[in-house]
C-alpha positions as a printed Julia matrix, in Angstrom:
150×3 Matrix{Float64}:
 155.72  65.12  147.87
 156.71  61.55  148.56
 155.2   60.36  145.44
 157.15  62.59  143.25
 160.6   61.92  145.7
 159.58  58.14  145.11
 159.02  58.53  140.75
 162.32  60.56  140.84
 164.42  57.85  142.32
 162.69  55.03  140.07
 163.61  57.34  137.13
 167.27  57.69  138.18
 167.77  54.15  138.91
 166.16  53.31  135.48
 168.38  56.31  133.47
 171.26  54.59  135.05
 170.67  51.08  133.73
 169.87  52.14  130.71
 173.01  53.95  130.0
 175.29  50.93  131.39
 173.32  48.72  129.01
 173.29  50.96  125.97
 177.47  51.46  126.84
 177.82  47.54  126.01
 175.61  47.83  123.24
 177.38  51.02  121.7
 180.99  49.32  122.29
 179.77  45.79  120.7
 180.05  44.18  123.79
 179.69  40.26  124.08
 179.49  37.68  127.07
 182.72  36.24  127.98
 181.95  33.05  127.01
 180.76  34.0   123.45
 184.14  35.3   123.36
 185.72  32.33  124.11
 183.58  30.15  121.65
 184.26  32.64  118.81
 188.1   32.31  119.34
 188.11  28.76  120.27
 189.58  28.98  123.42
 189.03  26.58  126.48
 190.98  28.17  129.25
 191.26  26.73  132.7
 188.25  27.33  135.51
 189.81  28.87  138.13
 188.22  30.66  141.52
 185.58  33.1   141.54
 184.59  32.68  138.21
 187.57  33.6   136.74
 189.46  31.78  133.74
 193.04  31.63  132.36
 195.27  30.17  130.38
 198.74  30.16  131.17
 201.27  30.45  128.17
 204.47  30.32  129.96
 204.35  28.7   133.69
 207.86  30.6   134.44
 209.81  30.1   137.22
 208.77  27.8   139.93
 208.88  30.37  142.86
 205.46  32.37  142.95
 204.49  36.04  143.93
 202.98  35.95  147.94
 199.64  38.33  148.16
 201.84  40.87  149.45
 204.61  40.95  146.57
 205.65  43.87  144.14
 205.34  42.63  140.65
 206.6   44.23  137.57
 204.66  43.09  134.64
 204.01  44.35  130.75
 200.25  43.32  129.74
 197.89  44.64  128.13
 193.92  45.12  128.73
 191.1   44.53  126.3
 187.17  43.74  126.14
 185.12  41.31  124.53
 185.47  43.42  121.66
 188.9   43.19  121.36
 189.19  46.77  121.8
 192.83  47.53  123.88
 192.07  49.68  126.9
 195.33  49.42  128.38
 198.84  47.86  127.84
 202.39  48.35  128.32
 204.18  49.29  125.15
 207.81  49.25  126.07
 208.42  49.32  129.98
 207.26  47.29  132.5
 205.09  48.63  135.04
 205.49  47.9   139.15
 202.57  47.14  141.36
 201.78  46.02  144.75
 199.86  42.87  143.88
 197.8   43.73  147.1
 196.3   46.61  145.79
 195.15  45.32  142.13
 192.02  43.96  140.99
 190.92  40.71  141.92
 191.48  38.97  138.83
 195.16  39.87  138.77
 195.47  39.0   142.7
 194.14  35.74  141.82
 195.9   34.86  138.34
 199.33  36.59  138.97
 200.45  34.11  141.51
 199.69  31.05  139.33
 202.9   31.95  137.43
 206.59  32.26  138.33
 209.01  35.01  137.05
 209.32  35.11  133.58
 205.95  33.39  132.93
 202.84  34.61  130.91
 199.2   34.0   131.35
 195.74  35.38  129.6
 193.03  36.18  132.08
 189.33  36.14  131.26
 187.62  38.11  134.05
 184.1   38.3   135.48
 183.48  42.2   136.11
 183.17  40.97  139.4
 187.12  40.43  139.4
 187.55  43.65  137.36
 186.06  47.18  137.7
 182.73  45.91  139.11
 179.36  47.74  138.51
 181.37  51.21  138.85
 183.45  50.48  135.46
 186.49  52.95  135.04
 187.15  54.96  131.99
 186.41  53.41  128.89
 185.6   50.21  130.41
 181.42  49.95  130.35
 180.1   48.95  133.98
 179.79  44.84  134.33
 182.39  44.36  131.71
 183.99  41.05  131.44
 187.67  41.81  130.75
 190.76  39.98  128.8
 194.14  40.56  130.31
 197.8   39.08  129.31
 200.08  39.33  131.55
 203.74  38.73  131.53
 205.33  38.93  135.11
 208.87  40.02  134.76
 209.82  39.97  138.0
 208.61  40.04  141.95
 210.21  40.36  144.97
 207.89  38.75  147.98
């Protein structure tokens, strides 16, 4: 019985990584910095891996952890494919309660200011993904912050 428990899980674990590999594959999927070589971008190293470029520094006050920031952005992947985005009307957050990337890139602008994000999954969805977005998936934000109040 514990042999068969034991091949079960081994299958399960195996079905699972296939499927988040194959959901790269299927979506045409590249690394992050195969991205960045095919564009020609050379963004800024910043912590934990992420990397940004920052388009508009803004105003010279910045967003504390625990600020509400209204931003328009959108989301893609490596395959340019939009996930996400404001179209007309900026959205509010608690910057507290996004994903890391954001946490970490919002602040490096002011009000007014817009940055691109390049995101280890890591600072994104993780290994859970969410959606549409594969597990593991690097991500590409740009992000305008309209406004914050710390």
């Amino acid at each position: 019985m514990k042999l068969y428990f034991t091949l079960f899980l081994a299958i399960v674990f195996l079905a699972a990584g296939c499927t988040k590999e194959s959901c790269a594959e299927e979506k045409g999927l590249i690394s992050m910095d195969q991205y960045l070589t095919d564009n020609n971008l050379s963004p800024v190293e910043g912590e934990a891996g992420m990397r940004y470029i920052i388009n508009e520094p803004g105003g010279a006050a910045r967003p504390l952890p625990t600020a509400e920031v209204v931003v328009r952005y959108q989301g893609r992947q490596t395959n340019d494919e939009i996930f996400d985005q404001t179209v007309d009307e900026a959205r509010k957050f608690r910057l507290d309660r996004l994903i890391g990337g954001w946490q970490l890139g919002i602040p490096l602008i002011g009000e007014g200011g817009k940055i691109t994000l390049f995101l280890p999954s890591a600072l994104a969805y993780g290994p859970s993904g969410t959606g549409e977005i594969c597990p593991n998936s690097e991500l590409i934000f740009e992000i305008e912050l309209v406004s914050f109040i710390n």
